[in-house]
C-alpha positions in Angstrom: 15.0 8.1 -1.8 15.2 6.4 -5.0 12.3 3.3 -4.0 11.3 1.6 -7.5 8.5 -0.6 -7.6 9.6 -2.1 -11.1 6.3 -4.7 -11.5 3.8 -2.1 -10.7 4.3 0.5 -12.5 4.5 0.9 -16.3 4.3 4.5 -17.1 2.8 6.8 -13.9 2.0 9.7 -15.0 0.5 11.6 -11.7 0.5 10.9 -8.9 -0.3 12.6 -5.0 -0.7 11.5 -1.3 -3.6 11.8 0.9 -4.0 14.9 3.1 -3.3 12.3 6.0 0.1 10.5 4.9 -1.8 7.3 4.8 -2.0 6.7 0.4 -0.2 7.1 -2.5 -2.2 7.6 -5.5 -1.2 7.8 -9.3 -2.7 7.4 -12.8 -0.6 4.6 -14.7 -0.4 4.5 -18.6 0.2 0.9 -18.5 -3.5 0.4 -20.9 -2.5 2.4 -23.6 -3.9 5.4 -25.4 -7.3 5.0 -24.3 -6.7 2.8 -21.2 -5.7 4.5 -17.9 -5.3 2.5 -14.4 -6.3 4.8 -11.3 -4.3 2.9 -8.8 -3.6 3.1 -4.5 -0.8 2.0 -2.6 -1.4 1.9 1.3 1.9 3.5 3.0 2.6 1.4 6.6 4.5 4.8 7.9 2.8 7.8 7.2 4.4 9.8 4.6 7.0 7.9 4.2 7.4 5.9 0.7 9.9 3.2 1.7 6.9 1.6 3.6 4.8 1.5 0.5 2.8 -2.4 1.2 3.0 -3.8 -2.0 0.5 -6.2 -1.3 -2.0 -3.5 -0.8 -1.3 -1.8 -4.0 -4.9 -1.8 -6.4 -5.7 -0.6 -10.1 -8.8 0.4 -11.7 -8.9 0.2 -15.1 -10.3 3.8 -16.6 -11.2 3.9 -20.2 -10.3 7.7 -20.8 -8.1 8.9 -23.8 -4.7 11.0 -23.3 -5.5 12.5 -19.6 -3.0 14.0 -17.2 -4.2 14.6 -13.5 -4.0 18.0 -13.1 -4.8 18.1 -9.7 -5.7 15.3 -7.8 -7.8 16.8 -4.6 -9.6 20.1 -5.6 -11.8 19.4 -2.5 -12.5 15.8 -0.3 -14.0 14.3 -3.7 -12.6 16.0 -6.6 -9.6 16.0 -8.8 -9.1 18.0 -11.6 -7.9 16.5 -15.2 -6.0 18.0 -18.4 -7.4 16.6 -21.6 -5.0 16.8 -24.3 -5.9 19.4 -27.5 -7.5 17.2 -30.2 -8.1 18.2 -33.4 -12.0 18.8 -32.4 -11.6 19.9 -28.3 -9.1 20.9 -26.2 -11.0 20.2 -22.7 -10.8 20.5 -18.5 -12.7 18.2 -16.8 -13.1 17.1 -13.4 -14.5 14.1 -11.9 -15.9 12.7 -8.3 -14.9 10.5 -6.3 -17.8 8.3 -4.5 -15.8 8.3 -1.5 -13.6 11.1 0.3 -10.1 11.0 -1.3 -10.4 7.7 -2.9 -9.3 8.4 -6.6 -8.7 4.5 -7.3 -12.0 3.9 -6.1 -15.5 4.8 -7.8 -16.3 8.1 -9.8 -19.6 9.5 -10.2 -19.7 9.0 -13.8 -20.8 12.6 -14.4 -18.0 14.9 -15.3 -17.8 18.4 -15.3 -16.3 20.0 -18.6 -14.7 23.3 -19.7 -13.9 23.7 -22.8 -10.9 25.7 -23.5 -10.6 25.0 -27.3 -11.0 29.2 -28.3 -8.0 30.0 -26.8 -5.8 27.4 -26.2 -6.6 26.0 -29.8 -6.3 22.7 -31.5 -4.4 19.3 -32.7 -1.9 17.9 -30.2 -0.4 18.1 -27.2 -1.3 17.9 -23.4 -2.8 20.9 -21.3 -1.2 21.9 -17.9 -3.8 23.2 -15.1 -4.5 24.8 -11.6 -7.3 25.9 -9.7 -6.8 28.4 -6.6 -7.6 27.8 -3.2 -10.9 29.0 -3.3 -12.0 27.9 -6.6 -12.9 30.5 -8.4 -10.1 31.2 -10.7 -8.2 28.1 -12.9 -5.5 28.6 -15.0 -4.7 26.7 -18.0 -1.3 26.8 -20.3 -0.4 24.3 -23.1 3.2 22.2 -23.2 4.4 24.6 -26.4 3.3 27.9 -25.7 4.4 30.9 -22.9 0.8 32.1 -22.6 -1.3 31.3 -19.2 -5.2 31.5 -19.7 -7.1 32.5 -16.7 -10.7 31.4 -16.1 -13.5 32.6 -13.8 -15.8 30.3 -11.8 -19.0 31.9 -11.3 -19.5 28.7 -8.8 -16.3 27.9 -7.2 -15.0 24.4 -7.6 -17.7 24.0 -10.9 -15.6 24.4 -14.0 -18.8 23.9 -16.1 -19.6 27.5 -14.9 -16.0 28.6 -15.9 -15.7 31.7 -18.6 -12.6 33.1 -19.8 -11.0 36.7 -18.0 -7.9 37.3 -19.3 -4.2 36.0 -20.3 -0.7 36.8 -19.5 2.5 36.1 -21.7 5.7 35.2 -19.7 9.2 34.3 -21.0 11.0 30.8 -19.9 14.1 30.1 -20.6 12.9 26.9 -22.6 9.5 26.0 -23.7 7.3 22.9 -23.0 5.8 23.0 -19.4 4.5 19.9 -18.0 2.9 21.8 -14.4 2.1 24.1 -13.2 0.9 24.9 -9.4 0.3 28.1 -7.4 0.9 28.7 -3.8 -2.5 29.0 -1.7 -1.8 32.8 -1.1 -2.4 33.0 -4.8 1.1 35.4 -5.1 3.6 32.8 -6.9 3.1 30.2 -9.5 5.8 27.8 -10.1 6.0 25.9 -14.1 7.7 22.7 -14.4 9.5 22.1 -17.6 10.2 18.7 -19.7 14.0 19.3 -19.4 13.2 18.9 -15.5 13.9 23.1 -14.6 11.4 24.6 -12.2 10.6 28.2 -13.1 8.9 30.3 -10.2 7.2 34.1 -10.6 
């Protein structure tokens, strides 16, 4: 409905809603390049953001350079990040919450990584990412290019185990997708694109 919360956020960059209604979540870019805040915002109304309390709103500094949440809840614990291509990596990784779907709380500080640099390359840019429902297939695409990359998850949920299958070229309309997500029958993908245009096959 339009709701702005001017003094708490600087730049949000993700952001979801717990499975129950009951939190808002989102990764602000208020620290910088290598600052992120993993903040929560306790909703009064379930699923409804005009009765986002204010007061209850938190932020945990995360020092983590040029992330995007992917995903936020893989599973209970997990969410799912995008690192962006550096000149040396171009990464997935996904972290743990300590408690069930509290991604402003604390992480087990062990990540899991895949790294995606042999076919999506290197230098700059951020990486867009899903996982299906059953976690044994993720999908990675960067901003610039048309191409989707499709990994295999010989342990489902564990990207670490992840090896690349196979890739597919499609043809938008205009270039630079931000997001991408699939539906949990697995038959349509949807891309989101910088100039705002949702693309669905």
């Amino acid at each position: 409905d339009g709701t702005t919360y001017p003094d708490y956020f600087d730049v949000p960059e993700s952001f979801a809603i717990t499975p129950d209604g009951q939190y808002i979540y989102y990764l602000d870019n208020i620290g910088g390049a290598n600052t992120r805040y993993r903040c929560r915002m306790k909703l009064a109304t379930k699923w409804d953001i005009t009765s986002a309390d204010i007061s209850t709103n938190t932020k945990t500094a995360w020092t983590i350079s040029k992330v995007e949440v992917g995903r936020f809840f893989v599973n209970k614990k997990t969410f799912l990040l995008t690192a962006w291509r550096y000149t040396t990596r171009s990464n997935v990784n996904t972290f743990d919450s300590i408690t069930d779907y509290d991604f402003a709380g604390a992480l087990n500080p062990v990540s899991k990584t895949l790294d995606v640099s042999a076919q999506l390359g290197l230098g700059a840019g951020y990486l867009s990412v899903e996982i299906n429902s059953i976690g044994d297939k993720i999908y990675v695409t960067n901003y610039s290019i048309n191409t989707i990359y499709q990994y295999s998850l010989s342990t489902p949920f564990d990207i670490s185990t992840g090896v690349y299958a196979k890739n597919i070229d499609i043809t938008l309309p205009v270039d630079n997708i931000t997001n991408m997500r699939m539906n949990p029958a697995g038959d349509k993908i949807i891309f989101l694109t910088e100039s705002g245009i949702l693309f669905q096959y």
